[in-house]
C-alpha positions as CSV (number, residue, x, y, z in Angstrom):
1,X,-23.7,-23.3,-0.3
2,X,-21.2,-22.7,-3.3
3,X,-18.4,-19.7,-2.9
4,X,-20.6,-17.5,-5.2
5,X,-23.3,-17.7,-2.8
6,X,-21.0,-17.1,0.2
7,X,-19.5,-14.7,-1.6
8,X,-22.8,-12.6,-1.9
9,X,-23.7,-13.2,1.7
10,X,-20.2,-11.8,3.4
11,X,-19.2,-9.3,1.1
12,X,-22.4,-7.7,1.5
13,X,-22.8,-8.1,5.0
14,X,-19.5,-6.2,5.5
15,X,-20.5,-3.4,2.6
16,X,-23.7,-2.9,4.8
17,X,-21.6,-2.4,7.8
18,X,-19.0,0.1,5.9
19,X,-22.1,2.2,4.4
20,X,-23.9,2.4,7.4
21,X,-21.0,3.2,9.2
22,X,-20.8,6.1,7.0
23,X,-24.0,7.6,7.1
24,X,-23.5,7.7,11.2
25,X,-20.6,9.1,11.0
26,X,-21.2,11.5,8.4
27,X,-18.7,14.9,8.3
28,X,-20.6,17.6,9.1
29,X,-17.7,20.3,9.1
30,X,-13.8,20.6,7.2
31,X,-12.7,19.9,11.1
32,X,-14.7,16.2,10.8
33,X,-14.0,16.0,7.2
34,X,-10.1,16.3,7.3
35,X,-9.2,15.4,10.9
36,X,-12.3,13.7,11.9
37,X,-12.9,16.4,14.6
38,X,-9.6,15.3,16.4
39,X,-11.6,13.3,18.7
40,X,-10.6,9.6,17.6
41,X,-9.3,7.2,20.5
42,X,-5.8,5.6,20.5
43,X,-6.9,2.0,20.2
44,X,-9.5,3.0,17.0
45,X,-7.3,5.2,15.4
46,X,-4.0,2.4,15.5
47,X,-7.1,-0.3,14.1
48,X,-7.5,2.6,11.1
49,X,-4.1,3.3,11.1
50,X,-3.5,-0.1,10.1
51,X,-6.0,-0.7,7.5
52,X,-5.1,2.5,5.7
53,X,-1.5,1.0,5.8
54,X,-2.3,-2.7,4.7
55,X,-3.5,-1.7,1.0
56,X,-4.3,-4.3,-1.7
57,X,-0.7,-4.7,-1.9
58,X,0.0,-5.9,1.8
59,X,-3.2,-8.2,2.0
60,X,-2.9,-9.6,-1.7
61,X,-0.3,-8.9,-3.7
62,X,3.1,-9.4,-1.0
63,X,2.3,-13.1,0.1
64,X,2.1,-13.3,-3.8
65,X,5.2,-11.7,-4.2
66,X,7.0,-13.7,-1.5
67,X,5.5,-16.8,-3.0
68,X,7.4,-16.7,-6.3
69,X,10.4,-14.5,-5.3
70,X,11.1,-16.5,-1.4
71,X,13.9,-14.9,-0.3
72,X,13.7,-11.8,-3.1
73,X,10.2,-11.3,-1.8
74,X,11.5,-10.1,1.6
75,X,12.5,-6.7,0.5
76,X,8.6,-5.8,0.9
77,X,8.3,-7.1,4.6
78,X,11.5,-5.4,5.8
79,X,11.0,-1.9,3.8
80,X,7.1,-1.4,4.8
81,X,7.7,-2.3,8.4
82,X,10.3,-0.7,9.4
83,X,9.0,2.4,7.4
84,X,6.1,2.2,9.7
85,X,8.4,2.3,13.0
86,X,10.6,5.9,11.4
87,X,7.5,7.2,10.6
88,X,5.6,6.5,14.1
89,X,9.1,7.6,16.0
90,X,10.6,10.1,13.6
91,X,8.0,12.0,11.9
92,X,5.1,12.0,13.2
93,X,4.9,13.3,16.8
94,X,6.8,16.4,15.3
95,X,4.1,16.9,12.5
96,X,1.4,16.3,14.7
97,X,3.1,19.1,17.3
98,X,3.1,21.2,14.2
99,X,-0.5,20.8,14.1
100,X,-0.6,20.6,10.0
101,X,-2.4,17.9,9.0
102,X,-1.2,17.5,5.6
103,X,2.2,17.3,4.1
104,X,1.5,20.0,1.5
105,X,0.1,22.6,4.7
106,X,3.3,21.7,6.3
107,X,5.4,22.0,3.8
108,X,3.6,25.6,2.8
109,X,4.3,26.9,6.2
110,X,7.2,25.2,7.2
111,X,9.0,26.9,4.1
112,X,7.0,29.8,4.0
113,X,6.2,29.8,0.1
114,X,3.7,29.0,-1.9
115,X,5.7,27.6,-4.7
116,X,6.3,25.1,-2.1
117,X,3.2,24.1,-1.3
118,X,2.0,23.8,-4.9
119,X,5.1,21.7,-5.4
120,X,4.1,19.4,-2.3
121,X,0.3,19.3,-3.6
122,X,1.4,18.5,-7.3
123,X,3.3,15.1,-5.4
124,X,0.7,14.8,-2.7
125,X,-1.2,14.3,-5.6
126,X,0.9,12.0,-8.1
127,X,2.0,9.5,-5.6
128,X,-1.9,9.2,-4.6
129,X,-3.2,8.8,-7.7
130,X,-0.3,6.0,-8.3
131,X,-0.6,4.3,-5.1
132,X,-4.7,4.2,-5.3
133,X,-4.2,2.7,-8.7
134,X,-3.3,-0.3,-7.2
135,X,-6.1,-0.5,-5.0
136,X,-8.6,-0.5,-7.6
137,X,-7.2,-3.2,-9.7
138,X,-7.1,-5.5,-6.3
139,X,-10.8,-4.5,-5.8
140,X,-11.2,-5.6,-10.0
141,X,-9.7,-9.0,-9.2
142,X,-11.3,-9.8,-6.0
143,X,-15.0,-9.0,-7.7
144,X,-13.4,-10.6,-11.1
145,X,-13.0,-14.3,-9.5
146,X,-15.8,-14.2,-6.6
147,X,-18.7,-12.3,-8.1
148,X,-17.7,-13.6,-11.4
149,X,-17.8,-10.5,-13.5
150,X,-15.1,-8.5,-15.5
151,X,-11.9,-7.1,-13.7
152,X,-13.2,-3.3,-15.0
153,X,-16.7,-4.1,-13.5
154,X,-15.3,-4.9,-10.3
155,X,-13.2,-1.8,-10.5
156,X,-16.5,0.2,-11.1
157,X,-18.3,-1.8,-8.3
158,X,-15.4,-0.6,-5.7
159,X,-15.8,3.0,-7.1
160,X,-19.3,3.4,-6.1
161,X,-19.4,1.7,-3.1
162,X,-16.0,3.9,-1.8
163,X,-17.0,6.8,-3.4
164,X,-20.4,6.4,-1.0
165,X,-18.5,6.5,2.5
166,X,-15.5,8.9,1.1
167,X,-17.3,11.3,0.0
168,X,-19.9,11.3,2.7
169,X,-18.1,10.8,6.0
170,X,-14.8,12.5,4.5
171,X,-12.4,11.3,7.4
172,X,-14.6,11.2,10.5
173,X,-16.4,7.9,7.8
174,X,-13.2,6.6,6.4
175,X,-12.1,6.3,10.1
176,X,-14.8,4.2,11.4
177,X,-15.1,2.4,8.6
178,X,-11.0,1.2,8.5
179,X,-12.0,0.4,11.8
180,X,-14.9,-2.1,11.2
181,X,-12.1,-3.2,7.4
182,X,-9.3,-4.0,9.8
183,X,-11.5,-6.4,11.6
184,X,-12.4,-8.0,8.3
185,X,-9.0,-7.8,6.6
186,X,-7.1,-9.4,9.5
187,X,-9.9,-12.8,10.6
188,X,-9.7,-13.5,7.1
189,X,-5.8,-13.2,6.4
190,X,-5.6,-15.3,9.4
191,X,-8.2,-17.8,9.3
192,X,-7.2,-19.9,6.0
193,X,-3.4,-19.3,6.9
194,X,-4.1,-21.5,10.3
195,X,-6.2,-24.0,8.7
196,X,-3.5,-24.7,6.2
197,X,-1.3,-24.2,8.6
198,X,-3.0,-27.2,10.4
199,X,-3.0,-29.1,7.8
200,X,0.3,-29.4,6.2
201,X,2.2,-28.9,9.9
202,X,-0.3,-29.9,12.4
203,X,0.6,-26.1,14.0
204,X,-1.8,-23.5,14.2
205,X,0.8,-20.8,14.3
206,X,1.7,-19.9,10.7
207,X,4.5,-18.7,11.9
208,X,5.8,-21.7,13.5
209,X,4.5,-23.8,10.9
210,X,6.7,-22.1,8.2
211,X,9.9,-23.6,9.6
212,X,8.4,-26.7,11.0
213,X,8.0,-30.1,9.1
214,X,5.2,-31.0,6.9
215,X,3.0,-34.4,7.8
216,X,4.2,-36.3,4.7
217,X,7.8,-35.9,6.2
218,X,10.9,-33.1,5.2
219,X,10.4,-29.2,6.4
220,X,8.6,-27.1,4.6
221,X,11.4,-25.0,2.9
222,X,13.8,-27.5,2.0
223,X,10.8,-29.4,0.2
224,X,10.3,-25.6,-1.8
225,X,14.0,-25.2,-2.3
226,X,14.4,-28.8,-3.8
227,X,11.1,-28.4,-6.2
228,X,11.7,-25.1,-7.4
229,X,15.6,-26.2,-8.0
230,X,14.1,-29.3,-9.9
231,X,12.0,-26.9,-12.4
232,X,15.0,-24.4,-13.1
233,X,14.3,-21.8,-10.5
234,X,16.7,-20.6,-7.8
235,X,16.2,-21.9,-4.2
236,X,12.8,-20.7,-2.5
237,X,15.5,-19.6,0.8
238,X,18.0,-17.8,-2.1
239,X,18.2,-14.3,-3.3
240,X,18.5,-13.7,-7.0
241,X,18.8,-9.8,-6.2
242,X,22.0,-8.0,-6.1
243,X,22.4,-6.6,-2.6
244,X,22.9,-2.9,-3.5
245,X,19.5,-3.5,-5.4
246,X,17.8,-5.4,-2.2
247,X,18.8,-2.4,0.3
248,X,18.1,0.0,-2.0
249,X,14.4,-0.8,-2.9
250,X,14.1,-2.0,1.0
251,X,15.3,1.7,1.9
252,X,13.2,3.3,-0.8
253,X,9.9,1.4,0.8
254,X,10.5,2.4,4.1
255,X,11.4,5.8,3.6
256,X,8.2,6.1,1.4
257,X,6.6,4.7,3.9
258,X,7.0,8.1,6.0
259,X,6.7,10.3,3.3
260,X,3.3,8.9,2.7
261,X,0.6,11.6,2.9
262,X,-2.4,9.4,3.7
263,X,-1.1,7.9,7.0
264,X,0.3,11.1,8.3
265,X,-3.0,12.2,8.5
266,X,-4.2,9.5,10.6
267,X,-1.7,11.2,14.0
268,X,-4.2,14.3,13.4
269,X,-6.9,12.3,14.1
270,X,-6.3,12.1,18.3
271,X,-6.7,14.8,20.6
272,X,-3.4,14.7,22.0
273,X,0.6,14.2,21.0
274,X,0.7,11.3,22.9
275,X,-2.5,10.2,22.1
276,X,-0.9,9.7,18.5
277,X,2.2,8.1,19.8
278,X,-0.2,5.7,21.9
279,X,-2.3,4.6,17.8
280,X,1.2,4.5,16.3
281,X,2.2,1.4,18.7
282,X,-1.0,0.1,18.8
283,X,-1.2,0.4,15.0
284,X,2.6,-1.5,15.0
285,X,1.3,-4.4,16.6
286,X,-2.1,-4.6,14.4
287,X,0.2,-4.4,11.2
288,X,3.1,-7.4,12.7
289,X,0.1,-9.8,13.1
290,X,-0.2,-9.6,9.1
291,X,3.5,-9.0,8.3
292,X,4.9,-11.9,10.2
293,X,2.1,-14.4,8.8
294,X,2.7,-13.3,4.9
295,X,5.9,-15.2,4.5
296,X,4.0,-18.5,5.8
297,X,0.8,-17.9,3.6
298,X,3.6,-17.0,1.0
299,X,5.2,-20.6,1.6
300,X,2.4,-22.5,1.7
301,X,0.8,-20.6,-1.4
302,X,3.2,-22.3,-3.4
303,X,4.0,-25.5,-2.3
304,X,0.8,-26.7,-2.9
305,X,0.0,-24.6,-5.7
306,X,3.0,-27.2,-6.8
307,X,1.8,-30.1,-6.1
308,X,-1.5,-29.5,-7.8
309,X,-0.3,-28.4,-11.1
310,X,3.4,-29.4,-12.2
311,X,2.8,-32.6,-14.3
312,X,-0.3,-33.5,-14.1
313,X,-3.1,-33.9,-16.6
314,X,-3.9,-30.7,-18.6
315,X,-7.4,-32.8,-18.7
316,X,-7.7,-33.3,-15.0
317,X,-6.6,-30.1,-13.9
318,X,-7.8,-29.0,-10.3
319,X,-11.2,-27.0,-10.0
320,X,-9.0,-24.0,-8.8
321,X,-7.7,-23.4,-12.2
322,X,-10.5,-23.6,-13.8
323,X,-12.2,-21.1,-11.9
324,X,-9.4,-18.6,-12.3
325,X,-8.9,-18.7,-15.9
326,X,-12.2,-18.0,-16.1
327,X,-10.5,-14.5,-15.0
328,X,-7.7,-14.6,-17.7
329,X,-5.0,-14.2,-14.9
330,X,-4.3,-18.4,-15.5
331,X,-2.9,-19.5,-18.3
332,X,-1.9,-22.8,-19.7
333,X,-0.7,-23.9,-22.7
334,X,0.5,-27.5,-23.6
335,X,4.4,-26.2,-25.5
336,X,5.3,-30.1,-26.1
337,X,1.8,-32.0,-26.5
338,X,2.4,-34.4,-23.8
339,X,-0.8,-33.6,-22.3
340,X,0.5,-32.3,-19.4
341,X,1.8,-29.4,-17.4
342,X,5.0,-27.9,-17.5
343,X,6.0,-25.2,-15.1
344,X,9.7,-24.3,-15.6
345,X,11.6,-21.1,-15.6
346,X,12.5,-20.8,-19.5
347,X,9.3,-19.1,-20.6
348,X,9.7,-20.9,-24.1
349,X,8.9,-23.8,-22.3
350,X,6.7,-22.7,-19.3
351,X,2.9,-23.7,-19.8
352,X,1.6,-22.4,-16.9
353,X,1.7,-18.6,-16.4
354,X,0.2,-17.4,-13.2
355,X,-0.7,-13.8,-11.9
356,X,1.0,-13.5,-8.7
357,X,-2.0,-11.3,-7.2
358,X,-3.7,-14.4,-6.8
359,X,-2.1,-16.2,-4.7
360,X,-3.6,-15.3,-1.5
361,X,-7.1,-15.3,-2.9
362,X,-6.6,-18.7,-4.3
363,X,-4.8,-20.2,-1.5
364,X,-7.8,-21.5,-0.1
365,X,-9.2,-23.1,-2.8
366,X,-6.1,-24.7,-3.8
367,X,-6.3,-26.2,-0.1
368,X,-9.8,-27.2,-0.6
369,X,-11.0,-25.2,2.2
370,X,-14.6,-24.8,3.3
371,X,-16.4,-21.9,0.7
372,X,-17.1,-19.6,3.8
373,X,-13.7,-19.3,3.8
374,X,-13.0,-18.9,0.2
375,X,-15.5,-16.0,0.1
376,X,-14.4,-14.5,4.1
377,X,-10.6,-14.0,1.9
378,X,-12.6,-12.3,-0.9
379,X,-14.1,-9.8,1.6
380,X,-10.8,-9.3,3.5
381,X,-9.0,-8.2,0.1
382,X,-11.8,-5.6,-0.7
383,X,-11.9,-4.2,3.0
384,X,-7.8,-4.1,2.5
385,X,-8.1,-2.5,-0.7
386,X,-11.1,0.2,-0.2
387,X,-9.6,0.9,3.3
388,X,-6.4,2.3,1.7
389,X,-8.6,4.0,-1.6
390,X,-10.5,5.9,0.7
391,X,-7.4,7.8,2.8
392,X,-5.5,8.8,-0.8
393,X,-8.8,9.6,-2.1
394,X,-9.0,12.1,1.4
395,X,-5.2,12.8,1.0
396,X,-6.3,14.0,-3.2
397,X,-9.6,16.2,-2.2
398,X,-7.4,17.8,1.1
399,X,-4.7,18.3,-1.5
400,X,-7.4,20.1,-4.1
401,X,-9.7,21.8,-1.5
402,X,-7.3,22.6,1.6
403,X,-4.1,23.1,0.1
404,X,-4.8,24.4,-3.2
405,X,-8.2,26.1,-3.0
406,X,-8.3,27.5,0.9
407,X,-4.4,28.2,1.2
408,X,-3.2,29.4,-2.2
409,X,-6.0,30.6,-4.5
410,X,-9.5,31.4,-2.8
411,X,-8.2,32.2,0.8
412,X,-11.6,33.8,1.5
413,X,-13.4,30.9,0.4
414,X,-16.0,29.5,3.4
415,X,-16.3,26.2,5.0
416,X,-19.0,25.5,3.7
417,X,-17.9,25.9,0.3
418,X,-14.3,24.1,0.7
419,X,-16.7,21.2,1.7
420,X,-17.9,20.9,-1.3
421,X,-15.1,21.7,-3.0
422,X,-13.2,18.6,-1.3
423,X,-16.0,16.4,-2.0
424,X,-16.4,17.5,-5.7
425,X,-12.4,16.4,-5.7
426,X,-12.9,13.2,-4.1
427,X,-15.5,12.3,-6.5
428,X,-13.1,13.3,-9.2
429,X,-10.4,11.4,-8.0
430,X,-12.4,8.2,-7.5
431,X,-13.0,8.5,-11.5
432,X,-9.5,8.7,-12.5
433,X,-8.2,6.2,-9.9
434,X,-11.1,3.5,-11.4
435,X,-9.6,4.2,-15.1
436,X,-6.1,3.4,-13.5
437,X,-7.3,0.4,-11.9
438,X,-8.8,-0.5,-15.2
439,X,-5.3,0.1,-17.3
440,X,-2.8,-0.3,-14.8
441,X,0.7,-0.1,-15.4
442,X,1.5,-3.2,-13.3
443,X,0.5,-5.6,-10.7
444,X,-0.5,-4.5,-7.6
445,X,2.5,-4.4,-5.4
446,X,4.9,-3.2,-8.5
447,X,2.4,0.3,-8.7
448,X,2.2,0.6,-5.0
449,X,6.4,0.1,-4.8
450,X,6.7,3.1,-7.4
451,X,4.5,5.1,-5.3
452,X,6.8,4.9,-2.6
453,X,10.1,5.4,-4.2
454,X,8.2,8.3,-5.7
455,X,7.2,9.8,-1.9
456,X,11.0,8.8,-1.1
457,X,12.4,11.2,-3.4
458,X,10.0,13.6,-3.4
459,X,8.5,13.9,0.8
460,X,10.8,12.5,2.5
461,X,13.6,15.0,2.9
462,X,11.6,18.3,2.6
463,X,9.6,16.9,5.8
464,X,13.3,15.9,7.9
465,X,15.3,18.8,7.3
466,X,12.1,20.7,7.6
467,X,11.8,19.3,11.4
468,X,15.4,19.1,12.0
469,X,17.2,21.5,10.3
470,X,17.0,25.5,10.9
471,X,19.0,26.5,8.1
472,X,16.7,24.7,5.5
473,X,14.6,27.4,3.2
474,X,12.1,27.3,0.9
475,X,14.6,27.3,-2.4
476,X,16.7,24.5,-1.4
477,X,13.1,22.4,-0.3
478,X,11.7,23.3,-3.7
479,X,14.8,22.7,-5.7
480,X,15.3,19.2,-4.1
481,X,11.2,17.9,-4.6
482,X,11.3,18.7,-7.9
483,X,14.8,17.1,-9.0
484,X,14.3,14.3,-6.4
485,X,10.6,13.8,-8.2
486,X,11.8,14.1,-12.0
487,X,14.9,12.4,-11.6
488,X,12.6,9.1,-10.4
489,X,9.7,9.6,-12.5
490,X,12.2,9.3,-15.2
491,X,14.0,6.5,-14.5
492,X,10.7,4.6,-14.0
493,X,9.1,5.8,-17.0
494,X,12.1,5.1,-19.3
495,X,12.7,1.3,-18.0
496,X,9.1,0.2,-17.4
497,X,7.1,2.0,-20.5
498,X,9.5,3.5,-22.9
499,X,12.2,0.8,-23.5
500,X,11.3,-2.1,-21.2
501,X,13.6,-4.2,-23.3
502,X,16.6,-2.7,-21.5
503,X,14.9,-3.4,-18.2
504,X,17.9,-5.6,-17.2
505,X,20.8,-5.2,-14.4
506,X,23.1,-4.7,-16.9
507,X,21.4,-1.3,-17.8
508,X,20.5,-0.1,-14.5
509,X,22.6,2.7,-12.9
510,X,24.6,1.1,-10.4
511,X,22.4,-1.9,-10.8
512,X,19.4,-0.2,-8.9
513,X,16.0,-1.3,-10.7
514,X,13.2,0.5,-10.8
515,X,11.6,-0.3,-7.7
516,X,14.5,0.9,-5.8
517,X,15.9,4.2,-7.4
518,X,13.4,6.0,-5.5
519,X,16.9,5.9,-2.5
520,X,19.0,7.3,-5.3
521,X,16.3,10.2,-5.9
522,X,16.0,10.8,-1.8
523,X,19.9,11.0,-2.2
524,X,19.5,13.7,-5.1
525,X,17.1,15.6,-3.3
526,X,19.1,15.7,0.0
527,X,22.2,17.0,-1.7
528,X,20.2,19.3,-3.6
529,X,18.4,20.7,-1.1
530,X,21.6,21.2,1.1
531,X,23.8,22.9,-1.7
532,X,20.9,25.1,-2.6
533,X,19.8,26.0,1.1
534,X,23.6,27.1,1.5
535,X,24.1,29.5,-1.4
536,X,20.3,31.7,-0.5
537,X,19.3,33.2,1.9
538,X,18.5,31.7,5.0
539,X,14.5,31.0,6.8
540,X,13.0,34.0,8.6
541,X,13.9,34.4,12.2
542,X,10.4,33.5,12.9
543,X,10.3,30.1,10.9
544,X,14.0,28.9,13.1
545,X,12.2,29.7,15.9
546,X,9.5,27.5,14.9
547,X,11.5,24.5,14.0
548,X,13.2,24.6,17.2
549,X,9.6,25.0,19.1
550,X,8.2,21.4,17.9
551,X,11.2,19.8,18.8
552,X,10.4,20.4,22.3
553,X,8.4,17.5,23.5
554,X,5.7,19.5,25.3
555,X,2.2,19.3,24.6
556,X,0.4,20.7,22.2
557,X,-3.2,21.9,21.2
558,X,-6.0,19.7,19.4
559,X,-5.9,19.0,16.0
560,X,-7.8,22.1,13.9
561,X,-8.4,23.0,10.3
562,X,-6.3,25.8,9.9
């Protein structure tokens, strides 16, 4: 059968299994709407946990990354892992004990305002809505190249079909369903990695076969380091990245990592504290089996997209790149009229421009894999990419409904009405994230890396010193979101749409880029919230109190809609 065929067969086997998923588990309450009643096991939640986590940008767009950035690419690995361990050991056990299950409730209450809150929604909000744009423009590709239909139709496809379980099942759905997407997302991020794993190494670890030697002769890495030094580009296993810039955009994607408002959540999901310390390490080692294989499907990804392109035969050019200009995201051009192919870094002379999105759902047609497993990849980047849509499209509605609607301006408002009040939102929200998927203002991982230098400077020290600090109050938290959150915004806005000509080193303060000032705007908002914390008043009595209780590690009640 061909990979369009194929294509139809798993992706709709696995969109039968999501929807009726979600009509089983439909929410009935705001309890199973928001928390999924609070009843979710360890093992199921850490399988959810992880596929809200691994977005479009972890399954398709950071092998990518790694592929033509090597060494650079690493910033992505080291900053979203070890963001997941300070968020599952520093954060959220305490929220959980808090028993809020959103950052804007906690933030409300911890700092007893609801300026505050408003504040927190208005970021809950942004960084959502910037982080889900990426999602939607991975589900546009993936139905772009395998259902062969226009990247806004595929956005429009993955709108419906999320919209369907979101809306319905709220979180007691989404759960389930990133149980049954993690499932799908990981066999087929690992399946083609250890058949071409096999094939170029003879191992079928990826891991292994990364640093082991290729068939034809020569390791795998010193082959990429000579071919890409050949062709004008630095060394596949050298960085091109000034260090200050490759910590600060590693620490801005871990910290916004745990400033993320859509796998908080998730802790609220268990019955117990230790119940969501049990998902957080079971959701570690469901997210390493991914991480630790990208760098290998990264490595392989280009050496033989290498060797089936770079000087050969515009005329005779591999069946791969035919079928993926057919999505625009190929391009080639023959510069010199030699009739072949030219891949070099001066782009005066480079003839063959590739989006770096698809290099994990071409990798297995440029190793001339079997279709099944062309179209299993296809069906692993949507579950990847509807998995994490779904939580920021819960994390929006909870924002609008909960926080906004229940807490600040129709307190007397009843369940039943905040239910639909949430789902109204989500609905909503699904509309404006497809037009961002549609226009997005980058690739994939570049959005999603500005959502979390955005949740850096905005989340991440409000929620800290809110947990760790009794002097903290609710004008220095205030103060410090909204500078921490303008002062990045800016920055991004000003290099990446307003004059991206002066998007160079040479122009960056301190030489951070873009990706990475979201550390300099955690560092604003820390200071700020400290100077301003120590020249008002301090918290009520009753709030210190507070902040010392959830310290101590004693249990605490089930996870409720307050």
């Amino acid at each position: 059968m061909g990979i369009l065929t194929w294509t139809y067969i798993i992706v709709g086997i696995t969109f039968a299994i999501y929807i009726g998923i979600a009509i089983w588990s439909r929410a009935g309450s705001t309890k199973e709407f928001y928390v999924a009643g609070g009843g979710v096991s360890p093992m199921a939640n850490g399988m959810a946990t992880a596929a809200d986590w691994m977005s479009a940008a972890s399954f398709i767009s950071m092998a990518g990354l790694i592929s033509f950035m090597g060494y650079d690419g690493s910033v992505y690995l080291m900053g979203w892992t070890g963001g997941y361990v300070l968020l599952a050991l520093l954060l959220a056990p305490y929220l959980r004990k808090f028993g809020k299950f959103t950052v804007p409730d906690f933030v409300g209450d911890r700092y007893y305002s609801k300026t505050a809150r408003l504040v927190a929604v208005i970021c809950a909000i942004f960084i959502s809505f910037t982080y889900v744009a990426g999602q939607m423009r991975g589900v546009g590709i993936v139905f772009s190249r395998f259902l062969e239909v226009e990247i806004e139709t595929g956005v429009i496809i993955g709108m419906i079909i999320v919209l369907f379980y979101a809306v319905l099942g709220g979180m007691k759905g989404i759960t389930y369903t990133q149980v049954a997407q993690f499932c799908v997302l990981i066999f087929a991020y690992m399946v083609p990695a250890i058949f071409i794993s096999l094939m170029l190494t003879g191992s079928a670890i990826p891991q292994i076969g990364l640093g082991s030697e290729l068939k034809e002769g020569g390791y795998l890495l010193d082959k990429l380091d000579g071919m890409l030094t050949e062709l004008g580009f630095a060394a596949y296993t050298d960085g091109s990245k000034a260090t200050i810039d490759v910590f600060f955009i590693t620490a801005a994607l871990m910290v916004g990592t745990a400033g993320l408002p859509h796998v908080i959540v998730r802790f609220f999901t268990v019955p117990k504290v230790r119940d969501a310390r049990k998902s957080a390490g079971y959701a570690l080692v469901f997210i390493a089996i991914l991480y630790t294989t990208a760098p290998a499907v990264g490595a392989f990804g280009m050496y033989n997209m290498l060797n089936t392109t770079v000087n050969q035969p515009i005329s005779s050019m591999p069946q791969w790149v035919t079928n993926w200009q057919k999505t625009g995201l190929i391009g080639l051009e023959d510069k010199n009229g030699d009739g072949r192919i030219q891949y070099v870094k001066n782009p005066e002379a480079n003839e063959l421009k590739i989006d770096k999105d698809i290099m994990v759902l071409a990798n297995p047609e440029i190793a001339q894999l079997p279709n099944w497993v062309i179209a299993l990849v296809a069906a692993g980047g949507l579950a990847a990419a509807l998995s994490t849509a779904a939580g920021l499209l819960l994390v929006i509605s909870t924002s609008i409904a909960h926080d906004l609607l229940k807490k600040s301006f129709m307190p007397e408002i009843s369940e039943k009405k905040e239910l639909i009040a949430a789902r109204v939102a989500a609905t909503l929200a699904v509309v404006v994230a497809g037009y961002f998927g549609i226009y997005p203002p980058g690739f994939v991982a570049e959005v999603v890396a500005f959502a979390f230098g955005l949740a850096a400077a905005s989340f991440f020290p409000v929620i800290i010193m809110g947990i760790f600090s009794k002097r903290m109050n609710k004008e220095g938290a205030i103060a410090g979101m909204v500078t921490g959150l303008l002062f990045t915004i800016a920055y991004i806005l000003y290099f990446k749409f307003i004059n991206p000509a002066a998007n160079i080193p040479e122009n960056w303060i301190f030489r951070i880029s873009p990706e990475g000032i979201g550390t300099l705007g955690m560092v604003l908002n820390f200071v700020v919230s400290f100077t301003v914390s120590r020249f008002s008043p301090p918290p009520p009595v009753a709030i210190q109190e507070l902040v010392e209780d959830i310290r101590v590690p004693r249990g605490a009640g089930e996870a409720v809609a307050h």
